[in-house]
Backbone as CSV, one residue per row, in Angstrom:
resi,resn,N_x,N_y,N_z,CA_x,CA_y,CA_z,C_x,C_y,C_z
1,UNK,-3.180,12.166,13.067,-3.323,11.711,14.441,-2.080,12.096,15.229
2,UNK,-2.324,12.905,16.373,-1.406,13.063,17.325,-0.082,11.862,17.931
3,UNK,0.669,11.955,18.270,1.507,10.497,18.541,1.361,9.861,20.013
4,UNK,0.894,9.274,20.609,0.468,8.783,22.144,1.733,9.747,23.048
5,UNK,1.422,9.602,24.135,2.293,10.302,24.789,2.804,9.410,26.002
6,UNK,3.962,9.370,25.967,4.805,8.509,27.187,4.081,7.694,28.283
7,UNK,3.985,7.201,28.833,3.339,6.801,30.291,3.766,7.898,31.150
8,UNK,4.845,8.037,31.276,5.361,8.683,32.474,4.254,10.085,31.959
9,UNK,3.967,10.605,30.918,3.511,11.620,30.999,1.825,11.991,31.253
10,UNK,1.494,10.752,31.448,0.020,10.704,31.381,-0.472,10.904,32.989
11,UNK,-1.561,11.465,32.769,-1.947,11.585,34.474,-3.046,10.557,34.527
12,UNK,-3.461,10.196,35.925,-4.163,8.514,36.374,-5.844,8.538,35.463
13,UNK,-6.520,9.269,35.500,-7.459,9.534,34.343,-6.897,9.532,32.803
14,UNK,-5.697,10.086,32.309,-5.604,10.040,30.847,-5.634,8.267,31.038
15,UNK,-4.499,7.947,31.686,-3.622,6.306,31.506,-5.441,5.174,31.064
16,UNK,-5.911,5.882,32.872,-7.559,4.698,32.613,-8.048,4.782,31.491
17,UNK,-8.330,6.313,30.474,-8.792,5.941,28.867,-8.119,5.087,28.491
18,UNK,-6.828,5.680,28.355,-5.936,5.001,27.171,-6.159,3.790,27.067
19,UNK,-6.446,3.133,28.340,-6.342,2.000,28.499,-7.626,1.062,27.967
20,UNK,-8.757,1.908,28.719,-9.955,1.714,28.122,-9.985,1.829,26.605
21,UNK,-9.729,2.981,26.036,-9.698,2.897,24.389,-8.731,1.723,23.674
22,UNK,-7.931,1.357,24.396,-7.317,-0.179,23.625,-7.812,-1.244,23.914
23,UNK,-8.460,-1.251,24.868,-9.432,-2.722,24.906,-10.364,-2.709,23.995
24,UNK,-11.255,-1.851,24.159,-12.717,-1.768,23.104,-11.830,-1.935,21.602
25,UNK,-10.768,-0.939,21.324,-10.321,-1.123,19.949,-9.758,-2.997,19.783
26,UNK,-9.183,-3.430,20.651,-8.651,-4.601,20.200,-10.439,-5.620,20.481
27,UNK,-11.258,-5.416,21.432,-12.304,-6.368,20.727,-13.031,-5.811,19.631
28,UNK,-13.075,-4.770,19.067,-13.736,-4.422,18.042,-12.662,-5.171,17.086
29,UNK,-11.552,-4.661,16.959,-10.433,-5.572,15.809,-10.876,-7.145,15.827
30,UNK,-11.095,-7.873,16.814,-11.022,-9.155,16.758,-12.571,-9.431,16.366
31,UNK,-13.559,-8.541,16.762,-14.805,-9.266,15.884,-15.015,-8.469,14.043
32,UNK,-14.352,-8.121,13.897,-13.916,-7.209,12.710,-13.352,-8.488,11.771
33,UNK,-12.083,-8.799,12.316,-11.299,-10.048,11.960,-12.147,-11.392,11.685
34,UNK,-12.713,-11.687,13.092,-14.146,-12.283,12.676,-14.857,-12.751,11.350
35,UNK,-15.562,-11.594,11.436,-16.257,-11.022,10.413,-15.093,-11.726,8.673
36,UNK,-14.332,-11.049,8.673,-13.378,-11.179,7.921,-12.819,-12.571,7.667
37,UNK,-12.480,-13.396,8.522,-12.039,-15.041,8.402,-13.358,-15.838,8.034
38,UNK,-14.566,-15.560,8.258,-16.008,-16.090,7.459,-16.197,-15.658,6.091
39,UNK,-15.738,-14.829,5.716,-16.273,-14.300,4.769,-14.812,-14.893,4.030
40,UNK,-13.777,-14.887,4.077,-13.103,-15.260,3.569,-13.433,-17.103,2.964
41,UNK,-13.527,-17.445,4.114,-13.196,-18.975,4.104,-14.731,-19.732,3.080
42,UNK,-16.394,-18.564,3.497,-17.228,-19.046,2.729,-16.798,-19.088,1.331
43,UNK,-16.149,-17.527,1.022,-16.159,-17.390,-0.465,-15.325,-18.602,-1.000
44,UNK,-14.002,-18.692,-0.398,-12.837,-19.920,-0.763,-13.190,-21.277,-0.925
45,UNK,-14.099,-21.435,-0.295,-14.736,-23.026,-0.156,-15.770,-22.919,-1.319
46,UNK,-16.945,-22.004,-1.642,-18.012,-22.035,-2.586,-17.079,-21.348,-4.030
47,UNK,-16.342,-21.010,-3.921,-15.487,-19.984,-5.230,-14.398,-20.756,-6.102
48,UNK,-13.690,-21.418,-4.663,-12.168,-21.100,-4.924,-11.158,-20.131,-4.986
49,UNK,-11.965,-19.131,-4.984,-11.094,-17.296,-4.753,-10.933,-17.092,-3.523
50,UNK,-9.975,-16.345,-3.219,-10.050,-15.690,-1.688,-10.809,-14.522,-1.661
51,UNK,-11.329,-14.189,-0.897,-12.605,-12.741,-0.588,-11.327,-11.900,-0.052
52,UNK,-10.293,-12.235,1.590,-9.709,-11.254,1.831,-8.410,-11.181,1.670
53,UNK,-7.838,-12.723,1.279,-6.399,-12.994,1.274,-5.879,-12.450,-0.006
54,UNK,-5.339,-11.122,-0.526,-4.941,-11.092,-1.736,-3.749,-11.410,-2.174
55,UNK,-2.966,-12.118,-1.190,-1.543,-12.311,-1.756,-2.230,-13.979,-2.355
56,UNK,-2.556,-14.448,-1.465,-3.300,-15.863,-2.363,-3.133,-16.038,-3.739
57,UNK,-4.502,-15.072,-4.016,-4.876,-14.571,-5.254,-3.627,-14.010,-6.604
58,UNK,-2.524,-12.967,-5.455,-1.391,-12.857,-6.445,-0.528,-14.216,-6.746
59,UNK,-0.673,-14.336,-5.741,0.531,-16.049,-6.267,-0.560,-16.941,-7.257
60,UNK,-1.594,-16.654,-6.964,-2.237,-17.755,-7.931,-2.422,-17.130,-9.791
61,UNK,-2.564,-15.938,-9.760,-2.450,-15.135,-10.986,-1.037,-15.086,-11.379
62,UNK,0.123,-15.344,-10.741,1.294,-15.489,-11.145,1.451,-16.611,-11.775
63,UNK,0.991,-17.396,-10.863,1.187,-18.885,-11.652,0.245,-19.331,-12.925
64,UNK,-0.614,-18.754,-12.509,-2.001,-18.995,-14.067,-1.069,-18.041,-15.069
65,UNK,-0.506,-17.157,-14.966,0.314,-16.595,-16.059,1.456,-16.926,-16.677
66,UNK,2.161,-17.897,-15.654,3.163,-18.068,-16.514,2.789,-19.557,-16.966
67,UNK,1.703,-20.336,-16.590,0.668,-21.272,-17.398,-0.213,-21.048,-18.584
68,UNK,0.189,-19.496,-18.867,-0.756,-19.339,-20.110,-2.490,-19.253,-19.749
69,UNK,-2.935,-19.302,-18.451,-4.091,-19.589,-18.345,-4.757,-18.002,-18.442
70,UNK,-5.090,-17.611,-19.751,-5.628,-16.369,-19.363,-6.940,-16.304,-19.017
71,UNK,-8.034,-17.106,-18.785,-9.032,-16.320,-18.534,-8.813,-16.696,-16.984
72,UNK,-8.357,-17.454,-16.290,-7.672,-17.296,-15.004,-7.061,-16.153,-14.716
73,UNK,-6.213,-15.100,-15.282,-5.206,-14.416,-14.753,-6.547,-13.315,-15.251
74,UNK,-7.331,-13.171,-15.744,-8.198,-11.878,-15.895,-8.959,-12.073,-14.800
75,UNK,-9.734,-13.299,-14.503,-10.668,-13.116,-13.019,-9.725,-12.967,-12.001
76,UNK,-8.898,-13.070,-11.746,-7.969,-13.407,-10.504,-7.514,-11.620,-10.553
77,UNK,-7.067,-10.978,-11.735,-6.812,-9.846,-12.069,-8.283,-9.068,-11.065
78,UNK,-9.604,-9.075,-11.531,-10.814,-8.414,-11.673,-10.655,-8.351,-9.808
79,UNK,-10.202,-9.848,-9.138,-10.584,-10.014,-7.880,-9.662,-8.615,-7.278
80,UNK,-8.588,-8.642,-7.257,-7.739,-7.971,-7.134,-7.764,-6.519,-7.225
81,UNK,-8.378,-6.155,-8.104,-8.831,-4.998,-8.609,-9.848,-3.852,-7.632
82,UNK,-11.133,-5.501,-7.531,-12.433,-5.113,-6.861,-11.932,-4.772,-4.804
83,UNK,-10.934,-5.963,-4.448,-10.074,-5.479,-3.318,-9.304,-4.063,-3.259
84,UNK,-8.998,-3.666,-4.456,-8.214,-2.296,-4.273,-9.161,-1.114,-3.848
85,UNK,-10.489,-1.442,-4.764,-11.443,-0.461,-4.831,-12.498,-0.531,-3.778
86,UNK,-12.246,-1.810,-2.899,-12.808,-1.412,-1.597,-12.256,-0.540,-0.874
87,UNK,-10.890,-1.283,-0.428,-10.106,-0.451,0.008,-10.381,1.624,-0.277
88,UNK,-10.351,1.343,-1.842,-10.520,3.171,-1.716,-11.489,3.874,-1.230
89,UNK,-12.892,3.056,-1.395,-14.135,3.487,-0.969,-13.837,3.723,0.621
90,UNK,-13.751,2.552,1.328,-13.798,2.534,2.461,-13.282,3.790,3.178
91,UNK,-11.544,4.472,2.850,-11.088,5.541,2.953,-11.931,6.749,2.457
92,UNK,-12.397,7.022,1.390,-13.943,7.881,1.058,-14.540,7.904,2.023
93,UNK,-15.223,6.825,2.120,-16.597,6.702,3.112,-15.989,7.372,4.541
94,UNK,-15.099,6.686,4.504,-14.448,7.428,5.869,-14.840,8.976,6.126
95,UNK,-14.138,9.025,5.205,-13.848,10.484,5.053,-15.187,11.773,5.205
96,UNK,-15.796,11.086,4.136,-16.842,11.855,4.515,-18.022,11.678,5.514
97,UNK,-18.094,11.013,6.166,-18.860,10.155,7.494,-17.786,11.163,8.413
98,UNK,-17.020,11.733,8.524,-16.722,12.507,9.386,-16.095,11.502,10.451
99,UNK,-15.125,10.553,10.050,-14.520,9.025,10.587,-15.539,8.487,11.095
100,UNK,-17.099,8.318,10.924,-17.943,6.974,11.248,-17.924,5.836,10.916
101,UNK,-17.906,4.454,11.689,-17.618,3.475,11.231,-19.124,2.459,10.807
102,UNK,-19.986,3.206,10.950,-20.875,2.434,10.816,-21.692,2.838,9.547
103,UNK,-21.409,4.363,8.764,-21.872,3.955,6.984,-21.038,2.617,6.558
104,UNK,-19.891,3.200,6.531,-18.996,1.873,5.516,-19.029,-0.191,6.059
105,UNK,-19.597,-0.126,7.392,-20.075,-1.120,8.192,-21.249,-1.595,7.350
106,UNK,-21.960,-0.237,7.749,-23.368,-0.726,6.719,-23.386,-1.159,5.336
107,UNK,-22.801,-0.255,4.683,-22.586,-0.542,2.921,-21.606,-2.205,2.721
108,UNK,-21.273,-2.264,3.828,-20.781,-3.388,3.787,-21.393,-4.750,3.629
109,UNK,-22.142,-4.528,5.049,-23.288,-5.562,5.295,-24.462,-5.587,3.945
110,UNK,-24.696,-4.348,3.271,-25.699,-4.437,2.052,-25.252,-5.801,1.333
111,UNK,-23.732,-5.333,0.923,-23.064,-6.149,-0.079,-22.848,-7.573,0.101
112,UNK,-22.862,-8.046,1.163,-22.525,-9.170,2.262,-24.171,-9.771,1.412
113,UNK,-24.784,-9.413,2.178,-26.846,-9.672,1.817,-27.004,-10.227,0.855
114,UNK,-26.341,-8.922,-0.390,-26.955,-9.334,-1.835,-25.889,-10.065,-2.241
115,UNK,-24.871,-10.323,-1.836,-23.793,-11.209,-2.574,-24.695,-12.900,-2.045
116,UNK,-24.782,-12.727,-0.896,-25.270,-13.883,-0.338,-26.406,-14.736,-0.870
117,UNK,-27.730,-13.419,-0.960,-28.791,-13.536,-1.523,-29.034,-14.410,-3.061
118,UNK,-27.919,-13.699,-3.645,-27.930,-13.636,-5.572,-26.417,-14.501,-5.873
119,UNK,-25.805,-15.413,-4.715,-24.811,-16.027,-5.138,-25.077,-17.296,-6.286
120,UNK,-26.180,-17.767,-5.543,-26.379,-19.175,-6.571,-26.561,-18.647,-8.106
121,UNK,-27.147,-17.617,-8.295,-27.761,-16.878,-9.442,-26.486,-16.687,-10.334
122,UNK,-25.294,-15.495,-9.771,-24.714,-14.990,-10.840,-23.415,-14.899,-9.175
123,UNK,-22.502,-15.586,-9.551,-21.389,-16.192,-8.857,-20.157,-15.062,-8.540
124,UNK,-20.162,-14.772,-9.651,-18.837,-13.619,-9.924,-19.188,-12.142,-9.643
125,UNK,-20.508,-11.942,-9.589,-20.535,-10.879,-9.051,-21.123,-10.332,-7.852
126,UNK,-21.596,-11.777,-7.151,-21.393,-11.719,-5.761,-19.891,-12.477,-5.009
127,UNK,-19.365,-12.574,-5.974,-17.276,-12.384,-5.207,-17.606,-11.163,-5.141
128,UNK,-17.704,-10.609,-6.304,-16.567,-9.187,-6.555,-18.071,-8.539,-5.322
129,UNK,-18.683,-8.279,-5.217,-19.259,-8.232,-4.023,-18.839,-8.048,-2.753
130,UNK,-18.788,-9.387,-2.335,-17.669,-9.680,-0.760,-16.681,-9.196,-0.840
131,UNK,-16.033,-9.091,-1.577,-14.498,-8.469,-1.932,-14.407,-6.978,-1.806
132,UNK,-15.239,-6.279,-2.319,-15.256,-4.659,-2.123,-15.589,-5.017,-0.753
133,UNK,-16.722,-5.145,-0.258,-16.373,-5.350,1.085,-15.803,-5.790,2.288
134,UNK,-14.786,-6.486,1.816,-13.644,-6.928,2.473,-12.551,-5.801,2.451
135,UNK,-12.483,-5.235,1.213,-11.596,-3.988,1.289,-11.727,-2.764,1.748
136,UNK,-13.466,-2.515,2.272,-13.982,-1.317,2.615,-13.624,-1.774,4.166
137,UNK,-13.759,-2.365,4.746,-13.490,-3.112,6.419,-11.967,-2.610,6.591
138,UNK,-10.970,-2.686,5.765,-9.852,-2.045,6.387,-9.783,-0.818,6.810
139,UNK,-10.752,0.106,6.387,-10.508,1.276,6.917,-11.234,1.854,7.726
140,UNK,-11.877,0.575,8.386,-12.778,0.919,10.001,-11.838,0.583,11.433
141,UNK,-10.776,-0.031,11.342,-9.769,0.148,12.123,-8.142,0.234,11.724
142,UNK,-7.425,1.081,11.708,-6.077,1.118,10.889,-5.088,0.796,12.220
143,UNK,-5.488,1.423,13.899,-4.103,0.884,14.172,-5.089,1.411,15.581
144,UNK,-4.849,0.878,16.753,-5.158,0.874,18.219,-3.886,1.440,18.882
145,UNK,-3.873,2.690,19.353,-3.034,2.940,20.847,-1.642,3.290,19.893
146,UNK,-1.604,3.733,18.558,-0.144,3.755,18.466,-0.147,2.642,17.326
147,UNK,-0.603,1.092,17.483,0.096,-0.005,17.045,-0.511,-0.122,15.860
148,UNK,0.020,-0.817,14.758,-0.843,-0.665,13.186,-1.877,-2.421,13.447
149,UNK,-2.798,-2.351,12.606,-3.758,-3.533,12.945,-4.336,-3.787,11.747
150,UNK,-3.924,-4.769,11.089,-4.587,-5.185,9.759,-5.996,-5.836,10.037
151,UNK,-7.010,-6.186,9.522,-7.791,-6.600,9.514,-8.381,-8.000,9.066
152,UNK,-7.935,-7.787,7.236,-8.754,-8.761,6.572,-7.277,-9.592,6.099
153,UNK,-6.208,-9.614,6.542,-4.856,-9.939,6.098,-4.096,-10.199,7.277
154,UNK,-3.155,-11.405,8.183,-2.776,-11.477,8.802,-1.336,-12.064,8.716
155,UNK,-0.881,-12.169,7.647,0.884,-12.467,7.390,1.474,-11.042,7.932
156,UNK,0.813,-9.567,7.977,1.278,-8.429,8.777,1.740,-8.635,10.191
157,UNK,0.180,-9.274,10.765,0.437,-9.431,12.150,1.311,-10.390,12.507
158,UNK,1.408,-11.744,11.916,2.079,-12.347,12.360,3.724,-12.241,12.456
159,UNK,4.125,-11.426,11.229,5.275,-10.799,11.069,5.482,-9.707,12.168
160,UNK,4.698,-9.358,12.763,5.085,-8.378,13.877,5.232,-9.146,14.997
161,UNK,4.289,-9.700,14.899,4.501,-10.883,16.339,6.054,-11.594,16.290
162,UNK,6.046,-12.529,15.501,7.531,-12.824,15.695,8.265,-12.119,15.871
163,UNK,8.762,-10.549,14.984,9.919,-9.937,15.964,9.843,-9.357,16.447
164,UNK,8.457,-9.024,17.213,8.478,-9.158,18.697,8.541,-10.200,19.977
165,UNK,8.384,-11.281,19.589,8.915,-11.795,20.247,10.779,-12.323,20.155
166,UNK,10.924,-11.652,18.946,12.835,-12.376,18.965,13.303,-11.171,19.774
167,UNK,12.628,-9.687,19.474,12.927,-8.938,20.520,12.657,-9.412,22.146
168,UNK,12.158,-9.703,22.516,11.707,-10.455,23.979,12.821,-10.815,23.854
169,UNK,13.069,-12.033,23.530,13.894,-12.896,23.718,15.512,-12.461,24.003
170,UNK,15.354,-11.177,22.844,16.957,-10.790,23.199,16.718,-9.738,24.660
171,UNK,16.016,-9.336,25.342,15.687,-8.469,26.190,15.338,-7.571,26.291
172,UNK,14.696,-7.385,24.635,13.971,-6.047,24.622,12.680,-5.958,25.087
173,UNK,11.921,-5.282,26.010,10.706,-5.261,26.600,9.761,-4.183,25.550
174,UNK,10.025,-3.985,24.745,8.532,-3.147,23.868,7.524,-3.786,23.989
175,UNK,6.897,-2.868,23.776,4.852,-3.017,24.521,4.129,-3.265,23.348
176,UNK,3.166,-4.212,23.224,2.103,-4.025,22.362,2.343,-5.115,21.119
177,UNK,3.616,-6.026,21.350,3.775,-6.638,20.409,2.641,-8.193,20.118
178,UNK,2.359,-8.283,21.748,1.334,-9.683,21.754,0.204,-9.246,21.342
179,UNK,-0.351,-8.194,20.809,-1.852,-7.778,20.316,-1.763,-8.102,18.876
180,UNK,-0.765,-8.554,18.542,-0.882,-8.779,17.446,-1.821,-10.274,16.777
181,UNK,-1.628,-10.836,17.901,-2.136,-11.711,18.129,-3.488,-12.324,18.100
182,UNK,-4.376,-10.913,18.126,-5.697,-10.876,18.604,-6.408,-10.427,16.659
183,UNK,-6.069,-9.894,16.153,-6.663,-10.140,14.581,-6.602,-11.762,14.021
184,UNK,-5.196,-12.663,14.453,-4.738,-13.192,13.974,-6.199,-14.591,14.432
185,UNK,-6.137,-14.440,15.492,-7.449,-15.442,16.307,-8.690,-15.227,15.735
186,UNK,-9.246,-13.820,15.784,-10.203,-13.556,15.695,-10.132,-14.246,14.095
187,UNK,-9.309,-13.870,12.912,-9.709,-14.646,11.524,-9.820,-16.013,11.751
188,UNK,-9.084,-16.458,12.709,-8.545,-18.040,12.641,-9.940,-18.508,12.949
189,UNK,-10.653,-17.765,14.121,-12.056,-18.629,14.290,-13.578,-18.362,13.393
190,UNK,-13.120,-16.955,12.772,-13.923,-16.404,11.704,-13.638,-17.431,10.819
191,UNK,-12.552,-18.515,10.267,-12.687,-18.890,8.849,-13.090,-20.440,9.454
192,UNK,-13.113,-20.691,10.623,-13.825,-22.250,11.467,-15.048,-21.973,11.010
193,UNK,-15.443,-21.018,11.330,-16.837,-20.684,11.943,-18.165,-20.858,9.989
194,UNK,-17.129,-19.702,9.278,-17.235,-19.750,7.944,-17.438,-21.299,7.154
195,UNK,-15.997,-21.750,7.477,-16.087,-23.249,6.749,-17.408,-24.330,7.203
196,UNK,-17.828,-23.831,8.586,-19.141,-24.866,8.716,-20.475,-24.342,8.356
197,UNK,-20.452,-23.025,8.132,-21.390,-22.354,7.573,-21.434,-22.475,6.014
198,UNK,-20.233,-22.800,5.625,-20.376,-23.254,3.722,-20.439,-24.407,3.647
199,UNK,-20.113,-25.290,4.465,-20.854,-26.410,4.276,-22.148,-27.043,4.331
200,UNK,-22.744,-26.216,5.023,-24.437,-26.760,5.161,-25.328,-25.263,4.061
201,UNK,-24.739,-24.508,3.839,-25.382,-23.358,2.911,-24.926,-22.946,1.642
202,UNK,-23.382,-22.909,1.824,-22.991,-22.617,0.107,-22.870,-20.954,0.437
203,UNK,-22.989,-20.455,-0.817,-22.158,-19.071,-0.853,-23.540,-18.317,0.039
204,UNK,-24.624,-19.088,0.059,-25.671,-18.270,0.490,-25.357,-17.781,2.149
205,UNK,-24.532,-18.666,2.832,-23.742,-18.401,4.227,-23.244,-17.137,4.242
206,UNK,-23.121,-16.347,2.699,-22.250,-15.052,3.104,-23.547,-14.375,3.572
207,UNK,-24.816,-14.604,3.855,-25.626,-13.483,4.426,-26.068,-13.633,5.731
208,UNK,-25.143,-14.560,6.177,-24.876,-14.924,7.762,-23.661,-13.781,7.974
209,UNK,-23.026,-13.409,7.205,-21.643,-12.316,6.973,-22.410,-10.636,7.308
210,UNK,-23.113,-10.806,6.241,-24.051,-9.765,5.880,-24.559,-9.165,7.617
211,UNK,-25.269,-10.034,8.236,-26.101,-9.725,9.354,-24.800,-9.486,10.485
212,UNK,-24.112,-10.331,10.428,-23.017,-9.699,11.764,-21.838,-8.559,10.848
213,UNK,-21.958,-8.303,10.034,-21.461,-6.869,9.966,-22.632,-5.489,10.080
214,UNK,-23.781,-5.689,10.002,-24.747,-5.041,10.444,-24.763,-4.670,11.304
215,UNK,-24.596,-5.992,12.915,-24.612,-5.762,14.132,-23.236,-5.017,14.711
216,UNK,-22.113,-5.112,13.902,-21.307,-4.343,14.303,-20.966,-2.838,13.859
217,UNK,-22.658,-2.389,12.802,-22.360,-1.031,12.425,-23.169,-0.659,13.886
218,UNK,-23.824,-1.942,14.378,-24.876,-0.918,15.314,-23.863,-1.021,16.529
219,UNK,-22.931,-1.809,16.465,-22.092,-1.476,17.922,-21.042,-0.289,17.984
220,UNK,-20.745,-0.381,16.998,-19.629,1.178,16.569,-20.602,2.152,16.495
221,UNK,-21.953,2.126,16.897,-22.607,3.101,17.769,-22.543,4.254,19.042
222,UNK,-21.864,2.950,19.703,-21.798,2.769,21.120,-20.478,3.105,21.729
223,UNK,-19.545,3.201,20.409,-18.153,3.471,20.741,-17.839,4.953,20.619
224,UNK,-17.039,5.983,21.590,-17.154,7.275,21.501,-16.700,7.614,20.223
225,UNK,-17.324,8.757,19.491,-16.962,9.335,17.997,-14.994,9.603,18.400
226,UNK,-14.479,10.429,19.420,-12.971,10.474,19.792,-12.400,9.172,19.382
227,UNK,-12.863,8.258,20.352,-11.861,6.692,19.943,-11.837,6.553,18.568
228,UNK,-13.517,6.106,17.835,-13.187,6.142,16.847,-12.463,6.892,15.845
229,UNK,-12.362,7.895,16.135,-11.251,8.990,14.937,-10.104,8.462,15.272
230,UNK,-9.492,8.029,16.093,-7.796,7.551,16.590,-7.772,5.969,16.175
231,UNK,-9.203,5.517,15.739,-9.005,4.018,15.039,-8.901,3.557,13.742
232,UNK,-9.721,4.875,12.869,-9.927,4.937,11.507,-8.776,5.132,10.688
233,UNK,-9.295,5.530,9.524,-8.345,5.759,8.441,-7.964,7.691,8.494
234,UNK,-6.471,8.078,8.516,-6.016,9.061,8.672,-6.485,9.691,7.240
């Protein structure tokens, strides 16, 4: 990806995209995030595992290990694992979709369905389910306008946010540091939204997950193939 180019250098049509392409990217990030704080919070509440938080998961396999708890530190291991290998797919899928965000959207939403569908049935392998697809979702937006944008993980953003704002504070004016802000919401009301959905359904709520990542392969429709290549995975 090319590196943005100055303000001063942009003429009054480039600036209006630019501008336009960071809005659509930051509400696509925040219903992305969405997406992501439900799916998290169903699996955590019906599981006890985290679907997107993997540092969770590492501190909790740290501690089951030095507790001796091994068949703890092997599922907690497997979760971990199945997150990496979303993650890789997702970059694949990318890749060969020619940066489309709506195969790996879709393959997402499959997994979302049948995890949802077949949770009561067989438990662990609708986690490891949600989980590849929690890791395939990072690589439908990597960074808006320049700025990097986590998705299914927000100790990033929030770490950017603060020193950007200690920068503020000392008088540094850099741009773009309050968007950080906007993954961080969007999970916060994704895992509200989640927790009342596992309470009246159980893991079967993840195919309430399932259907709004669907609707957002059909909205990354609608978004120009250009933006999307400057949102994806490099």
């Amino acid at each position: 990806m090319l590196p943005e180019r100055p303000q001063g250098q942009r003429g009054p049509l480039t600036t209006l995209v630019y501008k336009r392409r960071g809005r659509v990217g930051l509400f696509f990030v925040a219903a992305l995030s969405v997406l992501a704080g439900m799916t998290d919070a169903i699996g955590f509440l019906a599981t006890g595992d985290f679907v997107s938080f993997m540092s969770g998961n590492t501190t909790r396999m740290a501690v089951a290990l030095g507790d001796a708890h091994w068949a703890l530190v092997a599922r907690l291991a497997l979760l971990i694992g199945a997150f990496i290998a979303g993650n890789a797919l997702g970059v694949i899928i990318a890749r060969l979709s020619a940066k489309r965000a709506w195969p790996l959207l879709a393959l997402s939403a499959a997994l979302l369905l049948g995890a949802g569908l077949w949770g009561a049935q067989a438990q662990l392998p609708a986690l490891l389910g949600a989980i590849i697809a929690m890791g395939m979702l990072n690589a439908a937006v990597e960074e808006v306008n320049g700025l990097p944008i986590g998705l299914t993980y927000v100790t990033g953003a929030l770490s950017r946010f603060g020193r950007g704002l200690g920068r503020w504070l000392m008088g540094e004016r850099r741009p773009g540091w309050r968007v950080q802000l906007v993954p961080w919401s969007g999970m916060f009301g994704g895992a509200v939204l989640g927790g009342l959905l596992e309470h009246r359904y159980g893991l079967t709520a993840l195919m309430a997950c399932g259907g709004f990542a669907l609707a957002l392969a059909i909205v990354s429709l609608l978004i120009p193939r250009r933006w999307l290549r400057r949102y994806m995975a490099k």
